[in-house]
Structures are given as C-alpha cells and as structure tokens.
C-alpha positions, 0 to 999 in steps of 0.5 A: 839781106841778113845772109849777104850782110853775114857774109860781107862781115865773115868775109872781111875778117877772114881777108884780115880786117879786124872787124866790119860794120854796116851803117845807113847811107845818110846826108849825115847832118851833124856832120855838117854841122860840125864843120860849121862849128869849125869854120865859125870858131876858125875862120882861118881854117875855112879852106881846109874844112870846106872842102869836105862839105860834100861828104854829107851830100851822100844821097845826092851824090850816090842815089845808087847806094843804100848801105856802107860797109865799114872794114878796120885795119890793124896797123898798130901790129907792125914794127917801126924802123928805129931811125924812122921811130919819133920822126914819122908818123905810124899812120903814113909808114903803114899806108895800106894805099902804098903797093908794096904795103901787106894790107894793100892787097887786103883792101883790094881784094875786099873791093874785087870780092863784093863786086863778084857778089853782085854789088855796085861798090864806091870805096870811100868818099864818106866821112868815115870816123862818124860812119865807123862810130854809126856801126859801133865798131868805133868810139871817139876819143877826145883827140878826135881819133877813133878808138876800137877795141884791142886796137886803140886808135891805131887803126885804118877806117875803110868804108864802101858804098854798096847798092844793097840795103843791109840791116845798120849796126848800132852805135857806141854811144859812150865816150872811151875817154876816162872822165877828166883825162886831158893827157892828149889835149896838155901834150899837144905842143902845138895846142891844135886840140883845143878843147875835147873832141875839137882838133884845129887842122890848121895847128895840128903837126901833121898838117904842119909838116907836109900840107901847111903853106910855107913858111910856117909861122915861127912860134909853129914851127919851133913847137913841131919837135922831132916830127918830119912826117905827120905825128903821133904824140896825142895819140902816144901818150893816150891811156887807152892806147896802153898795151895796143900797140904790138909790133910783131910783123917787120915789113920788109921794104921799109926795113931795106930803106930805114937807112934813108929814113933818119934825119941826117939822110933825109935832110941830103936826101937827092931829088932821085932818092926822093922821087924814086925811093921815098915819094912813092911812099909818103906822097903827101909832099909832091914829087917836086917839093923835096925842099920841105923835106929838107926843111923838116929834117934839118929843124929837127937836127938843128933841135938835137944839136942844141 
C-alpha cells in the first residue's frame, strides 16, 4: 500500500493538482462538535448547519471505505475579467464543476484514473477543510479558509473515499495566522466572522447573495457592497494571501462573456441569457430566480450612483 499510496500522489500532481494528501476515514467527532457550538451559539442558523451533520457518520455511510484522498486545486492562477472583478467571487468564476472549466477534466480524469487501478472511489461527501487540514496539506486561517503553501487559501479541496488502507499523513498543527491579526474578522462588513475561526453562514455575503431567504433584512443588505455573486473581501485583505494570487491563464469562455458580467448588463440580464449563458455557470441562484440577480445588481449600481 505504501506503493499505491506514491502513486496516487505522483499521479495526482502530474494530472495538475498541486499537492494530494491521504487521511483516516473517521466519523470525525470534532467536527460534529462544531456544528453543535454553531447551532448552540446560533440558534437561527440551525437549518443551514444541520444539514451537514451527516459528514460525520462517514464509517456508517460508507463501511466500504478506508482511506480519503485529499487533491488541491490552484484557482488562484487564472485572470479575472475586469467587469466581473469586485462583483463575483473568485471561487465561483473558476468552478472546476463547470464543463467548460480547464480543471474539470483534471478532477475527471483523477476519478477515472484510481478507479482503473482497482479502487472503489466516492468523490466527496466529507468535510473537507478538517480532512485536507488531517493530511497536512492545509492549515486554518482565522476566516475559516483553508490556507497552503504558495497558494494561500484560494485553492479547491477535493477529496475521495477509496476502499484501500493508505498510510495517513500528518497534520499541521499550527495556526497560519500572524499572532493578533484580526484584519479579516475588522473588514468583514457584514460581521459574519465573529470571532477567530467562527464564520456565521447566515451573515456571510455569499450566502447573502445567492442562498438567503429574501428579503434580506435591511441592515444586511446595505452592508453587501459591490458583490453580486459570492465574495471574497476576507479573503483579500488577508496578509497570507500576500503574492498568491497570480494570474497568468486567461480562460477563454469567461473572456467571451465578460460583457455580460457587469453590473449594468447583469441587472437587464434576459431570462434567455440568464438560463442559457450564465446559469450554467453560477448555478447556486436556480434557473428561474433571475430576480435575485436583478436585485444584486441593481443594489450595486444604486451604490455607485450615490
């Protein structure tokens, strides 16, 4: 197993990963533990949390399984479209789940690649900050983003239950964080971080912009700013995240439709340019809710008149 578990790291490099890691399947306690903090501290947030719960009955789910791989993904490396930069999300313009994405393939192929080798494989279904933090790849950064090397914490987690018993890797036990930074908890408009390593779902800008109940209750909504789709202010102003970000690969898809990604166009976005261009790509606002799109958009154009 020592062999298969070189191999299965080798490989997922060489497929483009940055790094792969393997943990012990777990019912992983303290994750549970976690949510109960949450939902004890929040009550209001209970529906949003309880429905992971089931990431930590691993061993009952899947008794087949006895090792996760853990892979990375670099996303950090490709270019923003100046009229979608400030208004989406990093994260969700490089979501390697999209077909048209470089990296879907990558992800693909990984999968295909350790089932010819024999494995019975189950691509997530895990919590995967605390199983990428397990195999040492990743440390926790205050904001609750998980942080690697060269890449900061614009990276992807991408994990997959295997039925073979691979030697664990190590975890990094040190915070990243510099001691007393509390840059990301003070520019978090929204005060979704309320305090080190807690993030309240139900505050955070993201969630705010595309998953939220509407309406958004005033004070929330007035504090979202710029974003239309997700956000990364926490993530931005972070000194870890200093030099990581590089932006050499322009990918072209997003580059044909970064007309159609700036406030203005997205607040008369059609319902056939929504259902046909964009929803395929930032499918967290259903197909027919072009609405909330509308609504992000114009709060943000309504900011910049004023």
């Amino acid at each position: 197993m020592i062999q298969l578990k070189t191999e299965i790291k080798e490989y997922a490099v060489k497929n483009g990963f940055v790094s792969c890691g393997v943990a012990r399947v777990d019912d992983f306690p303290e994750y549970k533990a976690a949510l109960d903090k949450l939902i004890n501290n929040f009550p209001e947030t209970e529906s949003l949390y309880s429905l992971m719960y089931n990431r930590t009955l691993l061993k009952e789910r899947f008794p087949w399984a006895k090792s996760i791989v853990v892979c990375l993904r670099d996303y950090g490396k490709y270019h923003i479209p100046l009229q979608a930069k400030g208004h989406i999300a990093r994260n969700y313009l490089f979501d390697s789940r999209v077909p048209q994405s470089p990296d879907y393939l990558m992800v693909k192929n990984f999968s295909e690649w350790l089932k010819n080798k024999g494995l019975k494989i189950r691509k997530g279904g895990v919590p995967d900050r605390l199983v990428a933090y397990k195999t040492g790849l990743v440390s926790i950064g205050k904001n609750s983003f998980a942080y690697a090397k060269r890449c900061g914490s614009w990276i992807n987690i991408v994990t997959y239950l295997v039925g073979a018993e691979l030697e664990p890797d190590t975890p990094v036990v040190k915070s990243p964080c510099p001691p007393g930074c509390t840059k990301c908890i003070d520019a978090c408009p929204t005060g979704a971080i309320v305090k080190p390593y807690t993030v309240r779902m139900d505050r955070c800008i993201a969630y705010l912009t595309y998953g939220a109940p509407l309406p958004i209750n005033n004070k929330l909504e007035e504090k979202m700013g710029n974003w239309i789709y997700g956000c990364d202010i926490c993530q931005e102003v972070c000194p870890l995240n200093k030099n990581s970000i590089t932006e050499k690969e322009k990918i072209d898809y997003l580059e044909a439709i970064a007309h159609l990604l700036t406030p203005a166009a997205l607040a008369r976005m059609d319902k056939k340019t929504y259902q046909e261009i964009l929803h395929p790509l930032f499918y967290y606002i259903s197909p027919d809710n072009i609405d909330r799109w509308h609504r992000n958009a114009d709060r943000v154009l309504k900011l910049s008149s004023e």
